[in-house]
N, CA, C and O atoms as a Maestro MAE file, in Angstrom:
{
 s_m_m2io_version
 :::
 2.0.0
}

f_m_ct {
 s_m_title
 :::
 protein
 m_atom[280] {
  # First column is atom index #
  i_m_mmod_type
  r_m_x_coord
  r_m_y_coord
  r_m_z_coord
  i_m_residue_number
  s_m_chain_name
  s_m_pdb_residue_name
  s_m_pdb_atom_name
  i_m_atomic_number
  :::
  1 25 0.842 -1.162 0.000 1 A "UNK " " N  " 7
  2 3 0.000 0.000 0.000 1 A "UNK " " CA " 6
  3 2 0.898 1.238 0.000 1 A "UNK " " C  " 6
  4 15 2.012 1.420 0.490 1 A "UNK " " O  " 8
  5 25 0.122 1.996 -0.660 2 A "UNK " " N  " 7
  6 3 1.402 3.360 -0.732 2 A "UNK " " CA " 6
  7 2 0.671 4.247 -0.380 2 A "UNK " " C  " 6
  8 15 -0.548 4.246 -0.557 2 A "UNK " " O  " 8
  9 25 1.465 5.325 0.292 3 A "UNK " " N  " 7
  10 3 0.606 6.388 0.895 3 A "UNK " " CA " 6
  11 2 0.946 7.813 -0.295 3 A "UNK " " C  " 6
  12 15 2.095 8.204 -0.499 3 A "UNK " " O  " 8
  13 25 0.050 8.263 -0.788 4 A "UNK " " N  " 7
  14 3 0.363 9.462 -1.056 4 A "UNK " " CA " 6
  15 2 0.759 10.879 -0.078 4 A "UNK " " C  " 6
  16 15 0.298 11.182 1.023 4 A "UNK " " O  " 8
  17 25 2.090 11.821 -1.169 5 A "UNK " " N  " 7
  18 3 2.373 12.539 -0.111 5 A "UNK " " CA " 6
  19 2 1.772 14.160 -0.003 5 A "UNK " " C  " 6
  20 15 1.762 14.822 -1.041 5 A "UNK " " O  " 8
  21 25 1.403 14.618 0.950 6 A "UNK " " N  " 7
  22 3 0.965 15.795 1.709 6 A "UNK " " CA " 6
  23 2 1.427 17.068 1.295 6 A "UNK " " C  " 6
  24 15 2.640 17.087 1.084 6 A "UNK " " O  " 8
  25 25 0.872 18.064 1.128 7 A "UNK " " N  " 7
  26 3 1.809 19.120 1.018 7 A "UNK " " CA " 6
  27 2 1.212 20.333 1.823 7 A "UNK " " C  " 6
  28 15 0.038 20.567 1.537 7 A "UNK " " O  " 8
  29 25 1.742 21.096 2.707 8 A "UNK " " N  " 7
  30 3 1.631 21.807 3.716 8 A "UNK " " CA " 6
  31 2 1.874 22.652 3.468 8 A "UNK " " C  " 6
  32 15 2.968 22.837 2.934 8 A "UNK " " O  " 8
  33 25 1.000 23.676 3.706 9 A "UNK " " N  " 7
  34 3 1.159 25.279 3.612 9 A "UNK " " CA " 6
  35 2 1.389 25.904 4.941 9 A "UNK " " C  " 6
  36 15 0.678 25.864 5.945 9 A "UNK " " O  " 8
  37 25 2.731 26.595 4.702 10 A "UNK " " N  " 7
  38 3 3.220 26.730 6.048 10 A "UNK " " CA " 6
  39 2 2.567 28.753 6.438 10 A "UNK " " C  " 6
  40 15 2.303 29.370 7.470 10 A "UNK " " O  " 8
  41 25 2.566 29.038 5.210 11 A "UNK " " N  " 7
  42 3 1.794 30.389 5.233 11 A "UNK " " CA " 6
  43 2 0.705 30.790 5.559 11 A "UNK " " C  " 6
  44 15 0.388 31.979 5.594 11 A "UNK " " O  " 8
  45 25 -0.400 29.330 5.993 12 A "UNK " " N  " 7
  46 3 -1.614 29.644 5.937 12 A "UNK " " CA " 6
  47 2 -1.710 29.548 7.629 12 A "UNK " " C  " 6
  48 15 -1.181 28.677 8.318 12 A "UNK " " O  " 8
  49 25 -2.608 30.790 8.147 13 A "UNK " " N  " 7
  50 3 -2.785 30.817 9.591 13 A "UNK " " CA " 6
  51 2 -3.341 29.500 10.066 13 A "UNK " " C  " 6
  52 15 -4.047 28.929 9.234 13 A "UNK " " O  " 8
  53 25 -3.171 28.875 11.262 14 A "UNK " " N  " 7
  54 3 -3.924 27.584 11.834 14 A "UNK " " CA " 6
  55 2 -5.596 28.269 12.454 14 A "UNK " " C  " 6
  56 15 -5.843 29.098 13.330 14 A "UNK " " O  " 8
  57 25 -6.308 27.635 11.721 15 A "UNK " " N  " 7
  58 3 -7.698 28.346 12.370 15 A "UNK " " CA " 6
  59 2 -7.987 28.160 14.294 15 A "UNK " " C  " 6
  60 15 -8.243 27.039 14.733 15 A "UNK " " O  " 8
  61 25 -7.908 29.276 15.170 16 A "UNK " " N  " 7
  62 3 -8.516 29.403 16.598 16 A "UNK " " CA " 6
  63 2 -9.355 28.636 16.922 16 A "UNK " " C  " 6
  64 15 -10.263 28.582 16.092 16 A "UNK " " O  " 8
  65 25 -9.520 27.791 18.041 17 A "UNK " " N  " 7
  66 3 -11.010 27.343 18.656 17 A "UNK " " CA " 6
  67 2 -11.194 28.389 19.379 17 A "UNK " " C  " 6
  68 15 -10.370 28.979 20.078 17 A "UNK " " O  " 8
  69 25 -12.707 28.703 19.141 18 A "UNK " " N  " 7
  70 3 -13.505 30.081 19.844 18 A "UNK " " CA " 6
  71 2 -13.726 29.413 21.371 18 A "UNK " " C  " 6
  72 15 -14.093 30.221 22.223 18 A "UNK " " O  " 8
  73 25 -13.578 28.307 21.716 19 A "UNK " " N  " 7
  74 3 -13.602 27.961 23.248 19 A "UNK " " CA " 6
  75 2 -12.234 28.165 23.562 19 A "UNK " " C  " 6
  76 15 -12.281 28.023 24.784 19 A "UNK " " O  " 8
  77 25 -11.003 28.411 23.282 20 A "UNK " " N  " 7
  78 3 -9.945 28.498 23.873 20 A "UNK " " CA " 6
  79 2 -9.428 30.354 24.218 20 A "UNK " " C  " 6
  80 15 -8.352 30.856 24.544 20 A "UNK " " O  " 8
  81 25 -10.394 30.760 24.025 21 A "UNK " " N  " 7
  82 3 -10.142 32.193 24.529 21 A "UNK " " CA " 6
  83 2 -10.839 31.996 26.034 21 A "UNK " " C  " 6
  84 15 -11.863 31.498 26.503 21 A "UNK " " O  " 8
  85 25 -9.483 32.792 26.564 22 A "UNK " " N  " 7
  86 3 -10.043 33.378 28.007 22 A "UNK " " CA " 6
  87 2 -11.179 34.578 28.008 22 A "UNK " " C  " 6
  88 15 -11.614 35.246 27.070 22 A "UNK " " O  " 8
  89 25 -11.421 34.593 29.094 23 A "UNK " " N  " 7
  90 3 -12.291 35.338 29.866 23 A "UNK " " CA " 6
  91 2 -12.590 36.996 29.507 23 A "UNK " " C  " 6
  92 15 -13.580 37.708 29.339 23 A "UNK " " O  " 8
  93 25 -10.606 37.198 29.495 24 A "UNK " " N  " 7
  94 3 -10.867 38.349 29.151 24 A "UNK " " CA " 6
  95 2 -10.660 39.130 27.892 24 A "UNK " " C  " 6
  96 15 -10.689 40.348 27.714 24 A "UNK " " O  " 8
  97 25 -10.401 37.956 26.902 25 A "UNK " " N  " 7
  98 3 -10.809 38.089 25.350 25 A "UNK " " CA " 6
  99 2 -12.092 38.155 25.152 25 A "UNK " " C  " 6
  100 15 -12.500 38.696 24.125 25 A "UNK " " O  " 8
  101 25 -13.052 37.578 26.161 26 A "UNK " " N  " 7
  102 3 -14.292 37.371 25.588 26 A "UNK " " CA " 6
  103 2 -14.671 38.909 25.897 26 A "UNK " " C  " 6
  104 15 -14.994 39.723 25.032 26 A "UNK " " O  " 8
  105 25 -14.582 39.150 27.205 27 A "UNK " " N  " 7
  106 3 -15.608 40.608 27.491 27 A "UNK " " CA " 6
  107 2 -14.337 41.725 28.442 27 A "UNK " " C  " 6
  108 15 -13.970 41.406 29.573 27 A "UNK " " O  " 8
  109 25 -14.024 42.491 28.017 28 A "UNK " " N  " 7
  110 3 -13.027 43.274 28.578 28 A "UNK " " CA " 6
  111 2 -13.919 44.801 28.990 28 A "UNK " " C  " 6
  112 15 -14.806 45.354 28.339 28 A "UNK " " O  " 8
  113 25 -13.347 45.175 30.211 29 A "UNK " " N  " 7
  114 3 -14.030 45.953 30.964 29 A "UNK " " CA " 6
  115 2 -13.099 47.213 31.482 29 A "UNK " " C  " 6
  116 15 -11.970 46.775 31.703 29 A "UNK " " O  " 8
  117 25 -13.165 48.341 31.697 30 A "UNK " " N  " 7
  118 3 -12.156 49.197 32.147 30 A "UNK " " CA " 6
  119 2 -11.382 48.659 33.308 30 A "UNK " " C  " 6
  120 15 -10.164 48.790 33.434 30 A "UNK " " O  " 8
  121 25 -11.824 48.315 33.777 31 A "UNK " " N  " 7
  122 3 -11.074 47.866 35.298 31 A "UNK " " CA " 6
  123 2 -10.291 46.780 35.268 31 A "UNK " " C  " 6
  124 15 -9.336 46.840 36.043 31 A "UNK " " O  " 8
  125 25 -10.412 45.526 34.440 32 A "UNK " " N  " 7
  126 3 -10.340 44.676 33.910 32 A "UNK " " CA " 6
  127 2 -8.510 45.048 33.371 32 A "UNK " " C  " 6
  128 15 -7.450 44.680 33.877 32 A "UNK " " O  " 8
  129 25 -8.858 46.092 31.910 33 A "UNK " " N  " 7
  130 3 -7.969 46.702 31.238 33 A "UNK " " CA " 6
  131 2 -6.911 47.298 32.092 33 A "UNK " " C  " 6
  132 15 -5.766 47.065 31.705 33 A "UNK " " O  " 8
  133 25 -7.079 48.271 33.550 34 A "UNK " " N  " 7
  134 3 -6.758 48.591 33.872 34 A "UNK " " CA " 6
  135 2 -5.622 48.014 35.181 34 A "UNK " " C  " 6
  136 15 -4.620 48.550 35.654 34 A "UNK " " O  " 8
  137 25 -6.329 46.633 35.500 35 A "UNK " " N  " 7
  138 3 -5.232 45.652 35.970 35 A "UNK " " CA " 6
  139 2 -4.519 45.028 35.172 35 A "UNK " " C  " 6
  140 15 -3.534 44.428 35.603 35 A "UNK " " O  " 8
  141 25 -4.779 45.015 34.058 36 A "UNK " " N  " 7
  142 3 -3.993 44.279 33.035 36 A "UNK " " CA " 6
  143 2 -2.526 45.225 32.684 36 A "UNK " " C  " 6
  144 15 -1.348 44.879 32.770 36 A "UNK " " O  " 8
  145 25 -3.002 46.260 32.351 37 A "UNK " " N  " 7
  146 3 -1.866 47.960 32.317 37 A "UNK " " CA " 6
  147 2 -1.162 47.834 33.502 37 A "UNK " " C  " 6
  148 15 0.046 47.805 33.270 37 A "UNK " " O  " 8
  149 25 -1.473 47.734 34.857 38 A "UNK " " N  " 7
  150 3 -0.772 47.749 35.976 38 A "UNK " " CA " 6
  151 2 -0.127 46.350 36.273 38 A "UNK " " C  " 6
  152 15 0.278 46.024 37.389 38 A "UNK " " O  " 8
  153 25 -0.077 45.605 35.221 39 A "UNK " " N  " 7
  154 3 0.764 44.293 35.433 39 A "UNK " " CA " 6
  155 2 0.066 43.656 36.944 39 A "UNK " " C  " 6
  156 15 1.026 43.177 37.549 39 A "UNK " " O  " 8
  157 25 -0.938 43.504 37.603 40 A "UNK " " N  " 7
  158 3 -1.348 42.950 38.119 40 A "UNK " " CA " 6
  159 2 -1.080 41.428 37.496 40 A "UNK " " C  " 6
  160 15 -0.586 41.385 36.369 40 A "UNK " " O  " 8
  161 25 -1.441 39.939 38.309 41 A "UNK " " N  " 7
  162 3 -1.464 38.727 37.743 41 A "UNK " " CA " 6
  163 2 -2.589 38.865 37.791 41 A "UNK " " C  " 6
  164 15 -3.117 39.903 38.188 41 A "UNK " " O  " 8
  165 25 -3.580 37.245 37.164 42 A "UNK " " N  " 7
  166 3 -5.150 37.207 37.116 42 A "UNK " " CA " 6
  167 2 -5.613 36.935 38.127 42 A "UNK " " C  " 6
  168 15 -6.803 36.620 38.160 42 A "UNK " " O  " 8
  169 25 -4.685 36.966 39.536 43 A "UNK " " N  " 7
  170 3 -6.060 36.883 41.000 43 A "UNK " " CA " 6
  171 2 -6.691 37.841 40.938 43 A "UNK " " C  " 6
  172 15 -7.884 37.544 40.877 43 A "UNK " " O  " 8
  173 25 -6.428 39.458 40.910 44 A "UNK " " N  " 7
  174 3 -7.621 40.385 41.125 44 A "UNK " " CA " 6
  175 2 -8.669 40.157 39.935 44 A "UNK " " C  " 6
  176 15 -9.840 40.221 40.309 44 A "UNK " " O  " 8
  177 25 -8.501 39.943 38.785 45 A "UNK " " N  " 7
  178 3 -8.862 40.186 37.843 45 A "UNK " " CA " 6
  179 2 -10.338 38.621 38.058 45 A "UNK " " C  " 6
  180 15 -11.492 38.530 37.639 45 A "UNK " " O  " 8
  181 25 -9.538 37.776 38.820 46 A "UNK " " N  " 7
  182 3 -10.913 36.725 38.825 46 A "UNK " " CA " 6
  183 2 -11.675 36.606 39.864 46 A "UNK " " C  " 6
  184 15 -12.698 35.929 39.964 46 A "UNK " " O  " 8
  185 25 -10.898 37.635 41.072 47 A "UNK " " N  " 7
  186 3 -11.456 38.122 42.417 47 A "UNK " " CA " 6
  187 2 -12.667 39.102 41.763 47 A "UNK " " C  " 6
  188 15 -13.857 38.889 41.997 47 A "UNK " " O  " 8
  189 25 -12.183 40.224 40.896 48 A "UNK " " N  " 7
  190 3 -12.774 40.668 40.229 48 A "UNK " " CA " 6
  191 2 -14.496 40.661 39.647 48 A "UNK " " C  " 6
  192 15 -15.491 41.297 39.994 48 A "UNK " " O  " 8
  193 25 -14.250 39.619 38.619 49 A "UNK " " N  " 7
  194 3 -15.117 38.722 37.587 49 A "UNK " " CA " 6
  195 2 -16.306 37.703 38.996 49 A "UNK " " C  " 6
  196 15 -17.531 37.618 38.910 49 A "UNK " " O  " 8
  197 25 -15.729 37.293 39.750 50 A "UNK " " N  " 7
  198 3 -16.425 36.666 41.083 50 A "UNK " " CA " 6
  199 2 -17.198 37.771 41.840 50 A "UNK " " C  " 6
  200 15 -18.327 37.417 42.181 50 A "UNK " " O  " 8
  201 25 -16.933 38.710 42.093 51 A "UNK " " N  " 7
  202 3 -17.701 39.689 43.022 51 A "UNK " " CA " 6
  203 2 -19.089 40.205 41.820 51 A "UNK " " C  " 6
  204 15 -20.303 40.262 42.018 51 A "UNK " " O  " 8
  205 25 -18.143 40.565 40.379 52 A "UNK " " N  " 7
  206 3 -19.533 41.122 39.458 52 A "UNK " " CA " 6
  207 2 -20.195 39.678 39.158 52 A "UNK " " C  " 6
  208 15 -21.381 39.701 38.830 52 A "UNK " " O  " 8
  209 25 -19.617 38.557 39.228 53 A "UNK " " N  " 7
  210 3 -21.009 38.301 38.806 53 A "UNK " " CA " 6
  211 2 -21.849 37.096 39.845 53 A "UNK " " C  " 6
  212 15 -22.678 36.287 39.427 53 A "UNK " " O  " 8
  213 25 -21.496 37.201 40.934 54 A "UNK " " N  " 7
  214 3 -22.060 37.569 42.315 54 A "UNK " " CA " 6
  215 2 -23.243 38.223 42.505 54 A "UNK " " C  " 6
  216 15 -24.383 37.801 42.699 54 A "UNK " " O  " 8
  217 25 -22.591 39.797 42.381 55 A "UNK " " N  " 7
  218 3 -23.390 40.850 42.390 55 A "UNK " " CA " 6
  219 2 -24.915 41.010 41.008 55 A "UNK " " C  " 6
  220 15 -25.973 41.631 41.109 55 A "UNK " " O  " 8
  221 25 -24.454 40.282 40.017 56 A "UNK " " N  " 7
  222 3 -25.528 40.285 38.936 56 A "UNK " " CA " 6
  223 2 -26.658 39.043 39.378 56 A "UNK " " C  " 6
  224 15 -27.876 39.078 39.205 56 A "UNK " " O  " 8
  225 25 -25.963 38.108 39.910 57 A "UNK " " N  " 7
  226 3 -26.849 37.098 40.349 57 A "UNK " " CA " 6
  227 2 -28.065 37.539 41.173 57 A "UNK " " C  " 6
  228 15 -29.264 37.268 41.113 57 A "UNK " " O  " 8
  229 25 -27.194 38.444 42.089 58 A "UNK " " N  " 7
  230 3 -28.239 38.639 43.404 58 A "UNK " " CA " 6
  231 2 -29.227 39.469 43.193 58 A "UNK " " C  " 6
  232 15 -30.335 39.322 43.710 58 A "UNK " " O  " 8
  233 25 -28.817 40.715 42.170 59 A "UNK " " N  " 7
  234 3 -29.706 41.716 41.548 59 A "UNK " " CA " 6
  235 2 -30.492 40.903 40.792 59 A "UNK " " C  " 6
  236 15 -31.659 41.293 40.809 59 A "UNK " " O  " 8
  237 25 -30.261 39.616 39.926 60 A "UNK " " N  " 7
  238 3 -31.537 38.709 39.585 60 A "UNK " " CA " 6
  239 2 -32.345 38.909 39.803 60 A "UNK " " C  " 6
  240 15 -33.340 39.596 39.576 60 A "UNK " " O  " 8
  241 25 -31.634 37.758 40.708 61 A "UNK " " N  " 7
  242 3 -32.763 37.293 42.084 61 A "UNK " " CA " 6
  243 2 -33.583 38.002 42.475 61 A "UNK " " C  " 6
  244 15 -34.754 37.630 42.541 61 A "UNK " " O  " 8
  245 25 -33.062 39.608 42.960 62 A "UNK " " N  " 7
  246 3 -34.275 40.212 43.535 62 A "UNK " " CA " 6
  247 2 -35.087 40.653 42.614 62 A "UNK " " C  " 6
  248 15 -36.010 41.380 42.982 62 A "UNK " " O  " 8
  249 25 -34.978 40.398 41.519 63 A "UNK " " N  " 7
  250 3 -35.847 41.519 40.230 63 A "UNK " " CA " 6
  251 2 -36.688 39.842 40.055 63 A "UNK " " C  " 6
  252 15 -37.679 39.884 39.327 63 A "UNK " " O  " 8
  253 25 -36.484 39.001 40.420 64 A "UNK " " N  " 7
  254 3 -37.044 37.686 40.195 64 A "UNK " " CA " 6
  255 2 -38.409 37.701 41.794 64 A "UNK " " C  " 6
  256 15 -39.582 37.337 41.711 64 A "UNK " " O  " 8
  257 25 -37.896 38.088 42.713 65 A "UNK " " N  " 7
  258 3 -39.052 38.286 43.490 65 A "UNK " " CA " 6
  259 2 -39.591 38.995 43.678 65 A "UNK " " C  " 6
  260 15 -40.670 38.788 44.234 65 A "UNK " " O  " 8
  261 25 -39.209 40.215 43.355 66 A "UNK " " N  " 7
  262 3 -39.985 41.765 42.971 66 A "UNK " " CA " 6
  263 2 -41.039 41.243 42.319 66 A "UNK " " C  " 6
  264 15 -42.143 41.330 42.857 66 A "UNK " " O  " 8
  265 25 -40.886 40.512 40.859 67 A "UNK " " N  " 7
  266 3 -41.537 40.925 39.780 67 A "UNK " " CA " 6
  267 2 -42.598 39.271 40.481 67 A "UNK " " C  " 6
  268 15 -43.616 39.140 39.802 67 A "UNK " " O  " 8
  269 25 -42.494 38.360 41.407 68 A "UNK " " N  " 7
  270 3 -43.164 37.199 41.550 68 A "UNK " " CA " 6
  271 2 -43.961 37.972 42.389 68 A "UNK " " C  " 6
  272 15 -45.131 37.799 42.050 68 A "UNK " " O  " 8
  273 25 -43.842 39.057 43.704 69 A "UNK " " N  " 7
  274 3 -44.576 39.350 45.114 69 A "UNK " " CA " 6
  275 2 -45.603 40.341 44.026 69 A "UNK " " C  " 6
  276 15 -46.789 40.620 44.202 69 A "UNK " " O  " 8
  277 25 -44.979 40.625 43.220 70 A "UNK " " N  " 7
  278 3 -46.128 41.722 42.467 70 A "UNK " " CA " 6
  279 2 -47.514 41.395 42.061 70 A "UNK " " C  " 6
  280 15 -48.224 42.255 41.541 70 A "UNK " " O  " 8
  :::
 }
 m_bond[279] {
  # First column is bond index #
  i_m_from
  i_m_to
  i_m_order
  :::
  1 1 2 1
  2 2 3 1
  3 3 4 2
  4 3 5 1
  5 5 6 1
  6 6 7 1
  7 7 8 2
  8 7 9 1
  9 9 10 1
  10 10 11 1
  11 11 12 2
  12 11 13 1
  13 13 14 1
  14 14 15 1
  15 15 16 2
  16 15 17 1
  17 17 18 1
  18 18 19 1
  19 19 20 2
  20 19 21 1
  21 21 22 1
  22 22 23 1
  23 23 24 2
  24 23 25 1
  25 25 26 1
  26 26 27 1
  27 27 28 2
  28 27 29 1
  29 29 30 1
  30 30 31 1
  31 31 32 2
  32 31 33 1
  33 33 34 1
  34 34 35 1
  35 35 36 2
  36 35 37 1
  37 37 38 1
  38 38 39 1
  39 39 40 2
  40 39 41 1
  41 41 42 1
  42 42 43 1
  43 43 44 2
  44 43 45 1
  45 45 46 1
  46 46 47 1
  47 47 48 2
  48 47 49 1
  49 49 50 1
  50 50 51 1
  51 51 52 2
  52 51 53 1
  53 53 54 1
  54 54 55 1
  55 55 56 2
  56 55 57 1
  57 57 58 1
  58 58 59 1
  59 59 60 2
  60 59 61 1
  61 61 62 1
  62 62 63 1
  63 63 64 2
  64 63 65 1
  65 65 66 1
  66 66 67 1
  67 67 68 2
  68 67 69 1
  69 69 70 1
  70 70 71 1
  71 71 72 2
  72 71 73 1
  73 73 74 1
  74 74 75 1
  75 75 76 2
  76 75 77 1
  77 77 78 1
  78 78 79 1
  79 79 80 2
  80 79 81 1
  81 81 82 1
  82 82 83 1
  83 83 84 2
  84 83 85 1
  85 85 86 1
  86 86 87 1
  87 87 88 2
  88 87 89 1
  89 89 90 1
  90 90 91 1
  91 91 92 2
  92 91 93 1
  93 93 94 1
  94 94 95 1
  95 95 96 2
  96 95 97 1
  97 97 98 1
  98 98 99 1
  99 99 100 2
  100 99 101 1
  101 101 102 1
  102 102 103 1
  103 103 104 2
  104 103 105 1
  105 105 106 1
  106 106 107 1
  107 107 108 2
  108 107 109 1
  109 109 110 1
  110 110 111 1
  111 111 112 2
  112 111 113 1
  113 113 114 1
  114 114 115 1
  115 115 116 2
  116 115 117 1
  117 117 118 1
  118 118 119 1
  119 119 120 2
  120 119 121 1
  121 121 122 1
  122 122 123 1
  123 123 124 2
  124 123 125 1
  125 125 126 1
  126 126 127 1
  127 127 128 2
  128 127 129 1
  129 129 130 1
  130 130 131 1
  131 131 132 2
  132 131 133 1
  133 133 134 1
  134 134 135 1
  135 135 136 2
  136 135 137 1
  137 137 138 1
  138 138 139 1
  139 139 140 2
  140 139 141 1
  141 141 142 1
  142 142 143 1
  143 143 144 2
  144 143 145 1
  145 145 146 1
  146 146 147 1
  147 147 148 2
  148 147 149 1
  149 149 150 1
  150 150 151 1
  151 151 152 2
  152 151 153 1
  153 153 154 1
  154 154 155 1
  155 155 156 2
  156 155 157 1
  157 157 158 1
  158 158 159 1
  159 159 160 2
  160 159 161 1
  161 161 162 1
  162 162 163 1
  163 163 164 2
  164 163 165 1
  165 165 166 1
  166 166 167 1
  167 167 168 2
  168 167 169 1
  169 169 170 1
  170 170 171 1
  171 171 172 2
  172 171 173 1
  173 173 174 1
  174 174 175 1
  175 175 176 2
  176 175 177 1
  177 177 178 1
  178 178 179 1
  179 179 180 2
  180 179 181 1
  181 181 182 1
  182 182 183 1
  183 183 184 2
  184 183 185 1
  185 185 186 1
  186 186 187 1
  187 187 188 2
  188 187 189 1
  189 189 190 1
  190 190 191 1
  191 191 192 2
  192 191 193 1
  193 193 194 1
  194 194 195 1
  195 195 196 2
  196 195 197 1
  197 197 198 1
  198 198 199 1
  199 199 200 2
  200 199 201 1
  201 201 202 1
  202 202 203 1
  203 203 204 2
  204 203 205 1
  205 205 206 1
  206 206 207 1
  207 207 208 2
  208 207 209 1
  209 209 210 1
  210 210 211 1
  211 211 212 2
  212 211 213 1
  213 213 214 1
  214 214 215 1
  215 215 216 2
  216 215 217 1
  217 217 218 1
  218 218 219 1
  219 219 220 2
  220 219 221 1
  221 221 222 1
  222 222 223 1
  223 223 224 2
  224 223 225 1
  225 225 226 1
  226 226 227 1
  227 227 228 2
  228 227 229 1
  229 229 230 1
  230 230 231 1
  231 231 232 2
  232 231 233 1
  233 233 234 1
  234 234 235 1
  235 235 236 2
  236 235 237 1
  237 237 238 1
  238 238 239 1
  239 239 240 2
  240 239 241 1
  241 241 242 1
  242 242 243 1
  243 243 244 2
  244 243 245 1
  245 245 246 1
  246 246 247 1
  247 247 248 2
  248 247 249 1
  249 249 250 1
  250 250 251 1
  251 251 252 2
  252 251 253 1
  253 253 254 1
  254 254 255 1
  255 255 256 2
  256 255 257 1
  257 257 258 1
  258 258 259 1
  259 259 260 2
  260 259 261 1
  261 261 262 1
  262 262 263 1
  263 263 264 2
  264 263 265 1
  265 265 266 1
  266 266 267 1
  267 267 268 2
  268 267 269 1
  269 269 270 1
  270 270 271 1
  271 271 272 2
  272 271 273 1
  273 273 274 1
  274 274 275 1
  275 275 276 2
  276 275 277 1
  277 277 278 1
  278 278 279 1
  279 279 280 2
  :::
 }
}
């Protein structure tokens, strides 16, 4: 059996998986940007991302029993 041979284009970009971007490729925020500029590492930045969306949960929530007691 013979294999035919391949030819590779070394010029052509390798296409991205859109799941292998981080966090803060996906949604970048001033503050975000602004630890990133100050060479911070990513603990504040996921201390960060944890408190907002914490804080979005809970504001839900209450717009979820606001709008149920109504």
């Amino acid at each position: 059996m013979k294999v035919s041979p391949i030819k590779i284009n070394l010029n052509k970009q390798i296409p991205q998986n859109n799941k292998s971007k981080t966090l803060l490729q996906i949604r970048k925020t001033p503050v975000k940007d602004a630890l990133i500029v100050l060479g911070y590492t990513s603990l504040p930045i996921v201390i960060y991302e944890g408190v907002s969306q914490i804080r979005s949960y809970i504001k839900r929530k209450k717009n979820k029993s606001i709008n149920v007691s109504v």
